[in-house]
N, C-alpha and C positions, 0 to 999 in steps of 0.2 A: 292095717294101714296106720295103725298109731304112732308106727317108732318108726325112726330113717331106715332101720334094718331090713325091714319089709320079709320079716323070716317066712318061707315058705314052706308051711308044716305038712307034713304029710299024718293020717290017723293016728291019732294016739303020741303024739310027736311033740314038744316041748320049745318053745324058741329060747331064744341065748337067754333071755331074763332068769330062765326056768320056770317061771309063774305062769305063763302064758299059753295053753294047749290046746291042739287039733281035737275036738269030741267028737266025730260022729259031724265034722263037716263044720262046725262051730269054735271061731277063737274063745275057749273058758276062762279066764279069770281064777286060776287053783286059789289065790291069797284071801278073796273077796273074806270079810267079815272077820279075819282073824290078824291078829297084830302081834308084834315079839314085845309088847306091855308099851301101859303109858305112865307120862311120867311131868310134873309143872316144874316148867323152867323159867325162867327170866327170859323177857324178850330178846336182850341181847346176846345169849347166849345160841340164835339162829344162825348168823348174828343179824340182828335186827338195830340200827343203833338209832335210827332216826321213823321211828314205828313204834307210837303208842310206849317211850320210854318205861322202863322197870314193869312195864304189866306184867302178869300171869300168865303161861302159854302152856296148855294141855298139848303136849308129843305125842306122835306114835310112828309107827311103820311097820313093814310088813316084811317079807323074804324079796330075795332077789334085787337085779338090776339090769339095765339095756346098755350098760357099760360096762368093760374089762378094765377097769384103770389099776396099776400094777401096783400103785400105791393107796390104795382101800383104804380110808382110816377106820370105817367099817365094814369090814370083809365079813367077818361072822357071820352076820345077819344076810346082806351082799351076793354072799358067794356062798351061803348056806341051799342046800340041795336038801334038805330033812323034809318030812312031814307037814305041811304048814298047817295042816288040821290040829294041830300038835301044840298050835300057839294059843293066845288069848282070842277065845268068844266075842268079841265085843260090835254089836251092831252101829252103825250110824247116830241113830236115836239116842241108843248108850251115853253114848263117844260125846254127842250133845248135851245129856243131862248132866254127865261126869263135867265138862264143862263147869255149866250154870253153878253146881253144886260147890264148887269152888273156887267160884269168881274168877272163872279163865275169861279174859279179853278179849281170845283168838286159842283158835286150835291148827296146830299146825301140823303138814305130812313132810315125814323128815326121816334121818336113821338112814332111811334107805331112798330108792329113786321113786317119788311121789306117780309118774308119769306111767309108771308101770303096775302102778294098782288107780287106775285112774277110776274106774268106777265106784271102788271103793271110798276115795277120795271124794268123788263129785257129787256122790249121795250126801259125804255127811256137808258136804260144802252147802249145798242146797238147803239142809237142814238148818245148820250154822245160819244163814244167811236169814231163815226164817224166824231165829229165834234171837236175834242180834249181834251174835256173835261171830269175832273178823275170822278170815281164812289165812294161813300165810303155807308157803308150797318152798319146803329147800329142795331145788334140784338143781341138774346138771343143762337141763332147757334141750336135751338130746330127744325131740320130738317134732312129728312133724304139721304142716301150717295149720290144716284145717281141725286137727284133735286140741292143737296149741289156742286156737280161738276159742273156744269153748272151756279150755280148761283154765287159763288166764282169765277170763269173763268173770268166773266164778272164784279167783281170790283176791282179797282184801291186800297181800303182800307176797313177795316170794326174792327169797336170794337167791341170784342163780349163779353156779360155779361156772365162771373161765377160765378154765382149768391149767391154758397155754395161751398162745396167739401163735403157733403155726400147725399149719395140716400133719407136718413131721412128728409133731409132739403129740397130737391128739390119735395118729395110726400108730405109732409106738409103743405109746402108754395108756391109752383110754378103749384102743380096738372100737376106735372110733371118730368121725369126722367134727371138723370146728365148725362149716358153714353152715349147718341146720340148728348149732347153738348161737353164733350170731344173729340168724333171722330171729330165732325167740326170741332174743334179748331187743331188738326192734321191734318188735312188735307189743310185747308185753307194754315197752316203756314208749312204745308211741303210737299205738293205736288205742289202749287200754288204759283204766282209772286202777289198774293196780299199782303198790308202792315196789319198786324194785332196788335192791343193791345186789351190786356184786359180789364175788370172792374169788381171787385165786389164790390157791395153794404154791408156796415158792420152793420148790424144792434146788438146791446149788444144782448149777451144770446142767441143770435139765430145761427150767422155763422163766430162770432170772436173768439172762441179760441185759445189758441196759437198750439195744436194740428190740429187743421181744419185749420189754415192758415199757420202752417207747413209744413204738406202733402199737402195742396194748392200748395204750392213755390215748394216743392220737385216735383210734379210730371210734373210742368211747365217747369223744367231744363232739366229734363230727358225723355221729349217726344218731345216738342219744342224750347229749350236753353234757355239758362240764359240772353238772350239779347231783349226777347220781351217785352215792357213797358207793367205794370201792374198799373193802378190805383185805388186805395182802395178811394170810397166816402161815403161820410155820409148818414145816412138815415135822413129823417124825415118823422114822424107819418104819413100815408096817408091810403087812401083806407079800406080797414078792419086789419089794424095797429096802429089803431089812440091810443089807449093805451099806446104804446110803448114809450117809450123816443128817442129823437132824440140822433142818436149818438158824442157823444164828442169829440171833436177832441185827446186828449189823447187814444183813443183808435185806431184811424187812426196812429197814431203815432208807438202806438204798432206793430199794422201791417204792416208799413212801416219798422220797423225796425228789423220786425222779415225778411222779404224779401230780404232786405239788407244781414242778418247774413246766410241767407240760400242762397245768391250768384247771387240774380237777378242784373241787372245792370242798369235798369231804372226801377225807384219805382217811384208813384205821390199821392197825397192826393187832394180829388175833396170834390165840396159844401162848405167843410170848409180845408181853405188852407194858407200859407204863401208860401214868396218865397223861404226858404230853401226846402220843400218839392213839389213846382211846378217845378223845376228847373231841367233841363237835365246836368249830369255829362257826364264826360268824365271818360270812361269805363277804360282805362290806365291810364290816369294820375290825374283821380280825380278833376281836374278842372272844375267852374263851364259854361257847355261852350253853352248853353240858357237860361235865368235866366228870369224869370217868377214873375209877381204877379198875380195866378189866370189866367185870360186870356191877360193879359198884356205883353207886351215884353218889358221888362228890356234890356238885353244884349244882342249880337247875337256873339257867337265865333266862328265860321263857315265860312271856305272858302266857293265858290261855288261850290264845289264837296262834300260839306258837314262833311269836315276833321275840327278837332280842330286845332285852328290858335297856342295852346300851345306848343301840343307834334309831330302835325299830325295825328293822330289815326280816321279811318275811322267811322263817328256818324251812328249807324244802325238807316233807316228809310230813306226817302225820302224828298232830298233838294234841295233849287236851287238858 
């Protein structure tokens, strides 16, 4: 009952994740305890842009996913069937100390779909939690309500991919539905103290229109407000997409500024970027008050309570 999928295994039987098997009457968890390696990254590189600026963020993930999306940017791991015994050992506690050990901020479940090694996740989250250390969760939010309350509860942040804004595009290309990533994305951002941003991926002809990312922006204002960061990144050709053209930055452009005109207040352009569209504004006075090349920090206008040093105006997101 974790995924919308609701796969019904029969002994010994495996659901679409691959990770997830019938033992003897029991859903098993094949991934538990074992990871494809970790690795510290830059916060922004989640992307995270208004969450704990340039911290340190210990990665990992595991095999599999509860999505078919035709464009994987990682498929490898994804849509790897191998051995997951075969990966890195690493327990929760580990996963904590490795942390601590190198002043990570936050450890984050990423790579792959965090939802689908939830256990795995939720142990070290609980551990995290105990030993100060934030949570942040990249997924796809393709999970359903009552596993979603319990696993949102327990992170500190998480981006989660909107990967379209029609049913068309998510049975298509994701072999998978929008409206149970909807409800996440309301719930996370409005029943819950986690920090959220978006991302959709724009791939041309497929989920950029200026209608699909109109009703995109309109219905993000008016379910969760016009103050969540949304980052629009590029595709490139990958997985069974290789056809496709890699998207242009002029058309992130579009999208960035269609967001802008329908009232979001933090808009980003990922993969392919300058600093005009990496940069955190300031919601009242326009100023530019984090400036950004890519994951770089340029500028920082920010008190420590996280107010612009121009007008005052409180930066939504978490700072220090």
């Amino acid at each position: 009952m974790l995924c919308p999928r609701k796969c019904i295994l029969r002994d010994g039987q495996s659901g679409f994740c691959h990770v997830r098997k019938n033992i003897d009457g029991q859903i098993i968890l094949q991934t538990y305890g074992y990871n494809t390696g970790l690795a510290i990254d830059p916060i922004e590189k989640k992307p995270l842009y208004q969450f704990y600026p340039t911290s340190g963020i210990l990665s990992f993930g595991t095999l599999g996913c509860n999505m078919g999306c035709r464009f994987c940017q990682n498929w490898q791991t994804t849509k790897n069937r191998s051995d997951c015994t075969q990966g890195n050992k690493t327990t929760p506690r580990e996963i904590v100390q490795i942390a601590k050990n190198y002043n990570c901020k936050s450890v984050a479940f990423t790579y792959n779909e965090p939802v689908i090694f939830f256990e795995y996740a939720l142990d070290t989250a609980k551990l995290c939690r105990q030993n100060g250390i934030k949570t942040v969760a990249v997924t796809s939010g393709f999970i359903n309500p009552e596993p979603a309350m319990e696993f949102f509860n327990l992170m500190d942040a998480a981006n989660i991919d909107l990967k379209g804004f029609s049913e068309k595009f998510y049975k298509k290309n994701c072999l998978a539905k929008l409206q149970p990533v909807l409800d996440t994305i309301k719930y996370a951002c409005n029943e819950t103290d986690c920090h959220v941003e978006l991302t959709t991926l724009l791939i041309e002809g497929e989920n950029d229109s200026k209608e699909n990312l109109q009703a995109e922006c309109e219905w993000i204002i008016n379910n969760v407000g016009d103050c969540i960061p949304l980052h629009f990144s590029a595709f490139f050709p990958n997985y069974r997409m290789r056809q496709k053209n890699s998207t242009k930055f002029e058309t992130l452009i579009k999208a960035y500024n269609i967001a802008h005109s329908a009232g979001l207040k933090y808009v980003y352009t990922g993969n392919l970027t300058n600093t005009e569209t990496s940069s955190t504004y300031c919601k009242n006075c326009g100023q530019a008050i984090i400036v950004r090349n890519g994951y770089k920090l340029l500028q920082y206008n920010l008190t420590k309570g996280g107010n612009c040093t121009f007008c005052g105006t409180k930066c939504d997101g978490r700072f220090e």
